[in-house]
N, C-alpha and C positions, 0 to 999 in steps of 0.2 A: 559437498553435493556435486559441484562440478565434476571432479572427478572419478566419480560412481557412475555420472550418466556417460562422459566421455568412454569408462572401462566397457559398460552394457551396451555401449554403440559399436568398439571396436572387436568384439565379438563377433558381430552380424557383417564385416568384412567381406567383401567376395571379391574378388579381383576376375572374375570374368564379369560382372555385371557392372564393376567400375568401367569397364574399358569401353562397353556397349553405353554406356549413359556419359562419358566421357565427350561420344562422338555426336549422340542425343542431343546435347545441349550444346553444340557446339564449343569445344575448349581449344580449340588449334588456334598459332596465331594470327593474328587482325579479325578473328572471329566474336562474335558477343560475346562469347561465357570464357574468354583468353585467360591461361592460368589456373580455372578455376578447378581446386581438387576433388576427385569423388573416389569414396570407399563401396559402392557397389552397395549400398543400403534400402532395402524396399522402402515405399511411404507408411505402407499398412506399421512395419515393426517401427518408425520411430514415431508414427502415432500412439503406438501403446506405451512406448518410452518415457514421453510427454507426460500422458494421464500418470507413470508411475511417479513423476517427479515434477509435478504440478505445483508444486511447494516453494520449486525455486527462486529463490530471490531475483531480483531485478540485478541486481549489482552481476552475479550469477549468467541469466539470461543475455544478459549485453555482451558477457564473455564468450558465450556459444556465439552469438551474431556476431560477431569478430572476427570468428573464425575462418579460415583460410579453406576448409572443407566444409564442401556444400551440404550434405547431409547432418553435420553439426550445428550448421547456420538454422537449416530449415528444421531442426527438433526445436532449439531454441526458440523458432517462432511458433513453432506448434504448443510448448508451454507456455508461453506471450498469450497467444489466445484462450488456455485455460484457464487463465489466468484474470484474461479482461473476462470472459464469461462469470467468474465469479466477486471481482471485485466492487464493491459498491461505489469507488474513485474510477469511473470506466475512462476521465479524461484523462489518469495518472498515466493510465497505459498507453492509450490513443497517443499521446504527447513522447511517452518513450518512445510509441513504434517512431515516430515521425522524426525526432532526434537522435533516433540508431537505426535511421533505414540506408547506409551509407553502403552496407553488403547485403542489401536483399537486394543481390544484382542481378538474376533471371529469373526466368518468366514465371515457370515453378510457383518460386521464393512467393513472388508477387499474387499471382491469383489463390494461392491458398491461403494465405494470410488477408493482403489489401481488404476484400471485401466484409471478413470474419469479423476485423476492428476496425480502420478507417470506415468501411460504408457502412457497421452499425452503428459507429458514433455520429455520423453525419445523422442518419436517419434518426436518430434521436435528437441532435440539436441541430436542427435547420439554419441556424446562424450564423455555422461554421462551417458552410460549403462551400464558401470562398476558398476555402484551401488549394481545394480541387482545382479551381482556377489557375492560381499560383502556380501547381504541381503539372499541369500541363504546359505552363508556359518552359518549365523548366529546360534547359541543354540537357540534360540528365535522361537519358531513353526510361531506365527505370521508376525515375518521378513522371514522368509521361503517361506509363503503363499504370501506376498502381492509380493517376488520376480519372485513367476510366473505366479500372478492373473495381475498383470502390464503388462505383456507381452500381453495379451489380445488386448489392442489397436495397438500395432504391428503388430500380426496377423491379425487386422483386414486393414488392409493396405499391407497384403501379404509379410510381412517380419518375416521368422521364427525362424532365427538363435537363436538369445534368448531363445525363446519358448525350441527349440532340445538342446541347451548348457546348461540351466537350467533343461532340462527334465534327462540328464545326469546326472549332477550332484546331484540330489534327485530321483535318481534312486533306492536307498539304507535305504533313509529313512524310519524311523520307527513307523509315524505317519500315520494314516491313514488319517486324512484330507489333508497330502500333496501327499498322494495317489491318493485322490480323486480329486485334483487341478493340481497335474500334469494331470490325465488322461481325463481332464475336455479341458484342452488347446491342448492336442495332438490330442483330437479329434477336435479341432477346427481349428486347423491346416489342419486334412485331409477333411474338408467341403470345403478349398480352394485349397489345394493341397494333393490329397492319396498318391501320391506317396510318399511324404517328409512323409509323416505320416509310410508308409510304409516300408520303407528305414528302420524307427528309431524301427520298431515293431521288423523287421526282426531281426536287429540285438541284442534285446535286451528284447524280449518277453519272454524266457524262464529265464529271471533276474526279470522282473519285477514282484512285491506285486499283486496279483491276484486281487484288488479291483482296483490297478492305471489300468492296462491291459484291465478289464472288461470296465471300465467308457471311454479307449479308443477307445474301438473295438464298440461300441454301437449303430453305424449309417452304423457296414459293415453288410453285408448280410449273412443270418444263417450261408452257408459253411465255407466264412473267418472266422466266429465268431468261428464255430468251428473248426477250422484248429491251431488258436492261444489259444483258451482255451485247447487246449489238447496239454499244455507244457509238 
C-alpha cells in the first residue's frame, strides 16, 4: 500500500512549487522547518490521495510520518484522520497520533491535523484534557502548538477554558509561532464570545508579545484595536 501512495504522490512533483513552499515554511539553516524536504505537492491533491487510500494500516501510516518529506508526512496524517473519523477505537488513534507526533514538526503538519483528533477526542472525553497541559509545558515548540491548536474544536463547541488556561500559560513564550497560535484561538474565542476574549485582553494585554496581541485584536474595531495596541 505504502508504495502506490508514495508512487501517486510522486507524480504530482513540481519542482517550481517545492522551492516556493520550501522558502514558505521556512527550511534554511537555524530556521523552524531546517532540513525539511518538499516535492511542491498541492494540499487539495493529497487530500484526495488520503480518501483514496483510507484503508491504510497504522503500521503503514507511521511510515508516511516518518518521513523525511513533508508532503508524505502530511498525506499520512490526512489518512490518520480518515481514519479516526471512522474507527469506532477513536483513543487507538488519538494515542497513535500522540506517540508518532515526533515529525509533525510545522505548523501546517499541526493545525490540519491537532484539532481533527486530539480536540475531538478531548471534546469527547473531558478527562483527558490534562494532556493539553502536559503538551504546553513541553521544550518541544511543536507539542506547544498542537496544545493550543487542539483547543480549536472546543472552542468551537463554545467551551473555552482550555483555550484562556493555555493562553496563560504561553503567555511568555518566546516563539513566535506560539504567538501567532495563541492569538489565532483567542480570537476565536471572542467570534463566539468577546467578552471571555475580553476579560483575558484586559487583564493581560500589556504582557502580551505584540504579534500574540495583534492576531488577537484583528476582528475588533479600529478604536479597540487601538486602545490595546497602545500598551
Amino acid at each position: 500500500m505504502i508504495n502506490k501512495i508514495l508512487k501517486e504522490l510522486e507524480l504530482k512533483k513540481d519542482k517550481n512549487q517545492a522551492i516556493i513552499l520550501s522558502r514558505f515554511f521556512k527550511t534554511g539553516k537555524g530556521e523552524y522547518g531546517e532540513g525539511d524536504i518538499f516535492w511542491g505537492i498541492k494540499v487539495p491533491v493529497q487530500r484526495v490521495v488520503s480518501k483514496k487510500f483510507k484503508d491504510t494500516s497504522l503500521n503503514d501510516i507511521k511510515k508516511l510520518m516518518d518521513s523525511d518529506v513533508h508532503e508524505v508526512r502530511l498525506t499520512g496524517l490526512f489518512i490518520l484522520i480518515e481514519k479516526y473519523k471512522e474507527d469506532e477505537d477513536k483513543r487507538k488513534i488519538f494515542d497513535f497520533y500522540l506517540n508518532n507526533r515526533k515529525k509533525i514538526n510545522n505548523w501546517d503538519l499541526v493545525d490540519l491535523s491537532s484539532p481533527k483528533i486530539v480536540g475531538d477526542f478531548l471534546l469527547r472525553n473531558k478527562e483527558e484534557r490534562k494532556i493539553l497541559y502536559s503538551l504546553a509545558k513541553s521544550n518541544n515548540l511543536w507539542d506547544r502548538r498542537i496544545a493550543i491548536v487542539s483547543t480549536f474544536s472546543l472552542i468551537k463547541e463554545n467551551i473555552f477554558e482550555e483555550t484562556i488556561n493555555i493562553s496563560e500559560m504561553l503567555l511568555n513564550d518566546d516563539h513566535d509561532l506560539i504567538h501567532k497560535s495563541v492569538g489565532w484561538m483567542l480570537r476565536e474565542v471572542g467570534k463566539r464570545d468577546k467578552e471571555i476574549e475580553k476579560n483575558f485582553l484586559n487583564k493581560y494585554y500589556r504582557l502580551m508579545p505584540r504579534t500574540m496581541l495583534r492576531y488577537s485584536i484583528e476582528k475588533f474595531g479600529i478604536k479597540e484595536r487601538e486602545f490595546y495596541m497602545k500598551k
